[in-house]
Chimera marker file (.cmm) of the C-alpha trace (Angstrom):
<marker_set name="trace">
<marker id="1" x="204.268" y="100.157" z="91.886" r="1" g="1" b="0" radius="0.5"/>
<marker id="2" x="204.679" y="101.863" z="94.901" r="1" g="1" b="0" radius="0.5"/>
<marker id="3" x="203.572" y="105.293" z="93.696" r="1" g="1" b="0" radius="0.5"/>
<marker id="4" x="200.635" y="103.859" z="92.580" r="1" g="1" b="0" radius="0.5"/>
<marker id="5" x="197.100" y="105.158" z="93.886" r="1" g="1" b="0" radius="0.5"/>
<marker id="6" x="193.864" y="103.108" z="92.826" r="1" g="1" b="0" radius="0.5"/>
<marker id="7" x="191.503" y="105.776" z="91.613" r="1" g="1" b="0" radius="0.5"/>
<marker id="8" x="187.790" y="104.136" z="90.524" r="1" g="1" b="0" radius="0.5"/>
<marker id="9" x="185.573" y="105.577" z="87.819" r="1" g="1" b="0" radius="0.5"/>
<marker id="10" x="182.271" y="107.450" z="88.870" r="1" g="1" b="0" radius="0.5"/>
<marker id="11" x="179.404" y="105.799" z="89.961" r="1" g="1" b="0" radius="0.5"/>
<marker id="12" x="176.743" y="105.439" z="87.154" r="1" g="1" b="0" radius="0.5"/>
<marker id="13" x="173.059" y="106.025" z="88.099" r="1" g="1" b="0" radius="0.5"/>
<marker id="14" x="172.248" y="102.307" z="88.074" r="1" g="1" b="0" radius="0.5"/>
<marker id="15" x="175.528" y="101.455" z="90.475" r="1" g="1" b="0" radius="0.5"/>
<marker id="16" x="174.112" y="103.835" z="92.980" r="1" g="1" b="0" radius="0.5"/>
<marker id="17" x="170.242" y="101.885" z="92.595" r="1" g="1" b="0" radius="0.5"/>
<marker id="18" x="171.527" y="99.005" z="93.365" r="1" g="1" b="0" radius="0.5"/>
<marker id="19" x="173.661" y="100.516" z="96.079" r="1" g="1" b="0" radius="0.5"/>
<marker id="20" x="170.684" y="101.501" z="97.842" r="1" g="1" b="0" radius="0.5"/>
<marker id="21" x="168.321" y="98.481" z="97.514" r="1" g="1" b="0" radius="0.5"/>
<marker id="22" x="170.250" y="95.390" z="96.997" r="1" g="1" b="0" radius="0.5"/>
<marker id="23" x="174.305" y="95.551" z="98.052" r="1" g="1" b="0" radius="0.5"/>
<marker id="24" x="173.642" y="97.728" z="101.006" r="1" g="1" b="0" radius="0.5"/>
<marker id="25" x="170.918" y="95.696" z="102.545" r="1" g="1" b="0" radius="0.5"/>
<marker id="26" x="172.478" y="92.210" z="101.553" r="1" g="1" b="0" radius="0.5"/>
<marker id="27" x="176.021" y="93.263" z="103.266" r="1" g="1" b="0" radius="0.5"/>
<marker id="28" x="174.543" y="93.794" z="106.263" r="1" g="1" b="0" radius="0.5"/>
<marker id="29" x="172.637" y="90.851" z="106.053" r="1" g="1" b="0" radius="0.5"/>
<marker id="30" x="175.579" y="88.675" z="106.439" r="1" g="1" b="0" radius="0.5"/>
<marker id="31" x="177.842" y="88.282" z="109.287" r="1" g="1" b="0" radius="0.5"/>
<marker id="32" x="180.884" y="90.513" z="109.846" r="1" g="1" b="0" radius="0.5"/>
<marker id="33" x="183.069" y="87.545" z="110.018" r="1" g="1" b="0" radius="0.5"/>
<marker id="34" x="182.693" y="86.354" z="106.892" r="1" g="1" b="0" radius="0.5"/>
<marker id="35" x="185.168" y="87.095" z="104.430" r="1" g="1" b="0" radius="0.5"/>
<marker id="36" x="184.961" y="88.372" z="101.023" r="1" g="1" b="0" radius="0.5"/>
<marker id="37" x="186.685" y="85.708" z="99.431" r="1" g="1" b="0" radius="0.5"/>
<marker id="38" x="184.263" y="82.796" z="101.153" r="1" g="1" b="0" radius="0.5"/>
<marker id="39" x="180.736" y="84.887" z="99.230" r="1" g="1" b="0" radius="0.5"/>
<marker id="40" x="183.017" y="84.260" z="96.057" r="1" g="1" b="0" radius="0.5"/>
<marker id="41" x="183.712" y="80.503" z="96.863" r="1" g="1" b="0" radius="0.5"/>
<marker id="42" x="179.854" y="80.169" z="97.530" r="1" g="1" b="0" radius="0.5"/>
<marker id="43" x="179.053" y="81.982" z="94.232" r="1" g="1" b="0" radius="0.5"/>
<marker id="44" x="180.923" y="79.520" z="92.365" r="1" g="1" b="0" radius="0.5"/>
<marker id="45" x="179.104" y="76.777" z="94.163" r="1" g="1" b="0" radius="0.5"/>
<marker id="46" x="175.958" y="77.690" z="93.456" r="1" g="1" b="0" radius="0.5"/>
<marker id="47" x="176.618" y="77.874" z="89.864" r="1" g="1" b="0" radius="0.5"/>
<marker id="48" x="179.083" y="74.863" z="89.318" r="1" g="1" b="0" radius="0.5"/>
<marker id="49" x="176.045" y="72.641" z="91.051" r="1" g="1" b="0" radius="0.5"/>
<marker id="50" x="173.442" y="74.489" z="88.535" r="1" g="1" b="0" radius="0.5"/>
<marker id="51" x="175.242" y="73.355" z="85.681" r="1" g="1" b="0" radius="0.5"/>
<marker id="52" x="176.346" y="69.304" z="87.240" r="1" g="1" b="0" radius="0.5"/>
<marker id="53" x="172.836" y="68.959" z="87.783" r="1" g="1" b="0" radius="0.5"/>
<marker id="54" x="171.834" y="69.649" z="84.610" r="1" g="1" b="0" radius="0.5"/>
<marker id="55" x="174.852" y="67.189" z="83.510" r="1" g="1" b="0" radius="0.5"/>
<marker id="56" x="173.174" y="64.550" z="85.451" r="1" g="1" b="0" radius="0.5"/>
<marker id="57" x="169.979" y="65.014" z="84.328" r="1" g="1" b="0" radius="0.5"/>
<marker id="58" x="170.763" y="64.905" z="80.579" r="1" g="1" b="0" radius="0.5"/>
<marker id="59" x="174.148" y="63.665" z="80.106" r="1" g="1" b="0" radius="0.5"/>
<marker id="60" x="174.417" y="64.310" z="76.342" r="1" g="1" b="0" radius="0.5"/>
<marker id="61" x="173.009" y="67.612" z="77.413" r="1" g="1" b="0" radius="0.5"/>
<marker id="62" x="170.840" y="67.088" z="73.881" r="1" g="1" b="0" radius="0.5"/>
<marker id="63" x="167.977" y="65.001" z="75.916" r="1" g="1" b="0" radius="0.5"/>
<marker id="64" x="164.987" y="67.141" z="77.736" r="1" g="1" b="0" radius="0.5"/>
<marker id="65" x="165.438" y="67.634" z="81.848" r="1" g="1" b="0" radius="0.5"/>
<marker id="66" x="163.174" y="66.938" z="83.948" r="1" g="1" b="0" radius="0.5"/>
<marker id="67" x="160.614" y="70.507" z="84.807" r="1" g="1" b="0" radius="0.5"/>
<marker id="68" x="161.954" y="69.925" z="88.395" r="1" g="1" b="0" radius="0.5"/>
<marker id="69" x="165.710" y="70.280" z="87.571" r="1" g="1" b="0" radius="0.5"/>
<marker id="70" x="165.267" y="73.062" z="85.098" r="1" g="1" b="0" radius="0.5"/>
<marker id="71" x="163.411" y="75.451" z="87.821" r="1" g="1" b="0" radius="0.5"/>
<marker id="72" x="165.796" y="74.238" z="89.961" r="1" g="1" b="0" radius="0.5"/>
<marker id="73" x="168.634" y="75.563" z="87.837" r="1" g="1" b="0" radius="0.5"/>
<marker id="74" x="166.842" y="78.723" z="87.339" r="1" g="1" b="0" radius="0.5"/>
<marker id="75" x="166.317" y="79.544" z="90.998" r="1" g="1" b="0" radius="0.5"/>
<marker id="76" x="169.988" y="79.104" z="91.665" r="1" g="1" b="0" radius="0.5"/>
<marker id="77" x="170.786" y="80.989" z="88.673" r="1" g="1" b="0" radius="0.5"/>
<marker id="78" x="168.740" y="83.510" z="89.962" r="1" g="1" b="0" radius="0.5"/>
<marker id="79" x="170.623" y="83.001" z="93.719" r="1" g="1" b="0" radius="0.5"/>
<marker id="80" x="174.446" y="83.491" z="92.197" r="1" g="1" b="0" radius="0.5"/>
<marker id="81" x="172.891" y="87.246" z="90.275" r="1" g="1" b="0" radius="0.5"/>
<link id1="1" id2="2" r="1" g="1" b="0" radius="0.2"/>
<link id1="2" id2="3" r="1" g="1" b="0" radius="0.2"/>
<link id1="3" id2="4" r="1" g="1" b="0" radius="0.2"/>
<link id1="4" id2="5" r="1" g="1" b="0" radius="0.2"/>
<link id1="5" id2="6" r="1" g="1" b="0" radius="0.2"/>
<link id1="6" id2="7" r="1" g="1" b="0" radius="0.2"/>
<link id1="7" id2="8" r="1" g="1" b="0" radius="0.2"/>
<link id1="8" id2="9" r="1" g="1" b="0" radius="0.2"/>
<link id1="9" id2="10" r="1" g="1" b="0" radius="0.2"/>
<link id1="10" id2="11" r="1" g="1" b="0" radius="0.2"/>
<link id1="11" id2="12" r="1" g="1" b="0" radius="0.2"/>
<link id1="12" id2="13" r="1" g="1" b="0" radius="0.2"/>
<link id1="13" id2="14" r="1" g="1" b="0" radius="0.2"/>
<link id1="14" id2="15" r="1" g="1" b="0" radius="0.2"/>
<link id1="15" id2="16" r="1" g="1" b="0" radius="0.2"/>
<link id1="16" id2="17" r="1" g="1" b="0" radius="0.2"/>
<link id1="17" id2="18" r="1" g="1" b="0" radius="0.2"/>
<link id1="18" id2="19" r="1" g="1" b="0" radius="0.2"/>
<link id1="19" id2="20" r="1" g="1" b="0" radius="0.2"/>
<link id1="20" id2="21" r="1" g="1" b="0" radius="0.2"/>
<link id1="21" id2="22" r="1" g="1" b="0" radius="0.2"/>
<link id1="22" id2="23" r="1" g="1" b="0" radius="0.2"/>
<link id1="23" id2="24" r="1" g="1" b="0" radius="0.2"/>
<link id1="24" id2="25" r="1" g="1" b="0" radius="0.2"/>
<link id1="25" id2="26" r="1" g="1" b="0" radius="0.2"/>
<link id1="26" id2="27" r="1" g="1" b="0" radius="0.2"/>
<link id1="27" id2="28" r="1" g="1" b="0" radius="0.2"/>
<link id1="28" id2="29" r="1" g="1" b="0" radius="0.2"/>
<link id1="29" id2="30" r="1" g="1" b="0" radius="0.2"/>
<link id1="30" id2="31" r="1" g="1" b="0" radius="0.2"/>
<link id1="31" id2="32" r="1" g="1" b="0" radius="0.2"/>
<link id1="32" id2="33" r="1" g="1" b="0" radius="0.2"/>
<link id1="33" id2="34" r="1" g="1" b="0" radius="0.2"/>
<link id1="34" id2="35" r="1" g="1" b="0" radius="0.2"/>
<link id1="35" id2="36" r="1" g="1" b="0" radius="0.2"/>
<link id1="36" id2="37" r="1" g="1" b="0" radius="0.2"/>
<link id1="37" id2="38" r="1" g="1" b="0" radius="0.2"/>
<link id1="38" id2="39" r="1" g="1" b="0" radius="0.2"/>
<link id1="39" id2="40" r="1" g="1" b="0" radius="0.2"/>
<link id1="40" id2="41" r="1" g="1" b="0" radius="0.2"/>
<link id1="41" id2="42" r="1" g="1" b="0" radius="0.2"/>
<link id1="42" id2="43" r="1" g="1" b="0" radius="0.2"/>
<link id1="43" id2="44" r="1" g="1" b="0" radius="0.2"/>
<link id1="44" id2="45" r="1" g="1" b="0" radius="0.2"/>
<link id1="45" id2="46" r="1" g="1" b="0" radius="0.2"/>
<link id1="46" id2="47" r="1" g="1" b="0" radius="0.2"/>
<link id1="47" id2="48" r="1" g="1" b="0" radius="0.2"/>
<link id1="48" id2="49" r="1" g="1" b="0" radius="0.2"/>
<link id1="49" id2="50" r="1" g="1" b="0" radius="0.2"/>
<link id1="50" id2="51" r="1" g="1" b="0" radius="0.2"/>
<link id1="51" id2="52" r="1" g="1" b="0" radius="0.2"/>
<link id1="52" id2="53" r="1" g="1" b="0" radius="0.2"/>
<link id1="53" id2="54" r="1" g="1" b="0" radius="0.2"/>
<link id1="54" id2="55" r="1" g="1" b="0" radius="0.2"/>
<link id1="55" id2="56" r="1" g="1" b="0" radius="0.2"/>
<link id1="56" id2="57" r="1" g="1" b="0" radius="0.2"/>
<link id1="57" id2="58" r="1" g="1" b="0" radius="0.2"/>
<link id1="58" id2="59" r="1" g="1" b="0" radius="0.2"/>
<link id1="59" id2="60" r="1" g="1" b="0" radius="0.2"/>
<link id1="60" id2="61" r="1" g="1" b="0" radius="0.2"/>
<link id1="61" id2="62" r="1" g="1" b="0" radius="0.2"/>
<link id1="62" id2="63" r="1" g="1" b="0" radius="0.2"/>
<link id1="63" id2="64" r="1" g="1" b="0" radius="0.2"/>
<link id1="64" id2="65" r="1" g="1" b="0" radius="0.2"/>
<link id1="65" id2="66" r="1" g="1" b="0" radius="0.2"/>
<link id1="66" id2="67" r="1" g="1" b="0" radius="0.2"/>
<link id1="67" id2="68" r="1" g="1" b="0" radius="0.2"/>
<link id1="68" id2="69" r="1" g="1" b="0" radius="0.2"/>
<link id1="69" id2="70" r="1" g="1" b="0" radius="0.2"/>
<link id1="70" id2="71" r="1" g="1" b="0" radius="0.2"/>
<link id1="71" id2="72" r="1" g="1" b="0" radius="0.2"/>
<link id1="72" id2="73" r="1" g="1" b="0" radius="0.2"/>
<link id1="73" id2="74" r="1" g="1" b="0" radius="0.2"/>
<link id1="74" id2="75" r="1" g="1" b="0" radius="0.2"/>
<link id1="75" id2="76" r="1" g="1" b="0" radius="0.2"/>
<link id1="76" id2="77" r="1" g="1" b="0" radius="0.2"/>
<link id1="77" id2="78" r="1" g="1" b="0" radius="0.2"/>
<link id1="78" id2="79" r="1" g="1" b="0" radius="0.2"/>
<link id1="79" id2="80" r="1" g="1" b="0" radius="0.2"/>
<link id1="80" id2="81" r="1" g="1" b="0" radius="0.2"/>
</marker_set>
């Protein structure tokens, strides 16, 4: 393990797209202090509360939601990508 060197694969056309119009600007968006680990913690949050609202909503999940807490669960769907 100790010779071991991580070597990543080449950048594909769309990695460098998104590169230049949504990781760059986002990273430097957010604070310097905040640490990697804590955007992955948030991630998580944002999609285990997506999917307990819709629990709570329809707790069978075989009922209709309300239109409120399905656009709700689409906007932070759309938050965690």
């Amino acid at each position: 393990l100790d010779e071991h060197k991580y070597r990543p694969g080449p950048y594909t056309p769309l990695d460098l797209f998104l590169y230049r119009t949504w990781w760059k600007p986002f990273s430097e968006f957010l604070p310097r202090w905040l640490a990697p680990n804590a955007l992955t913690l948030i991630g998580m949050s944002v999609v285990v509360s997506s999917a307990a609202l819709l629990v709570v909503c329809s707790p069978s999940l075989v009922s209709t939601t309300p239109a409120w807490g399905e656009l709700l669960t689409a906007f932070l769907l759309i938050v965690y990508q």
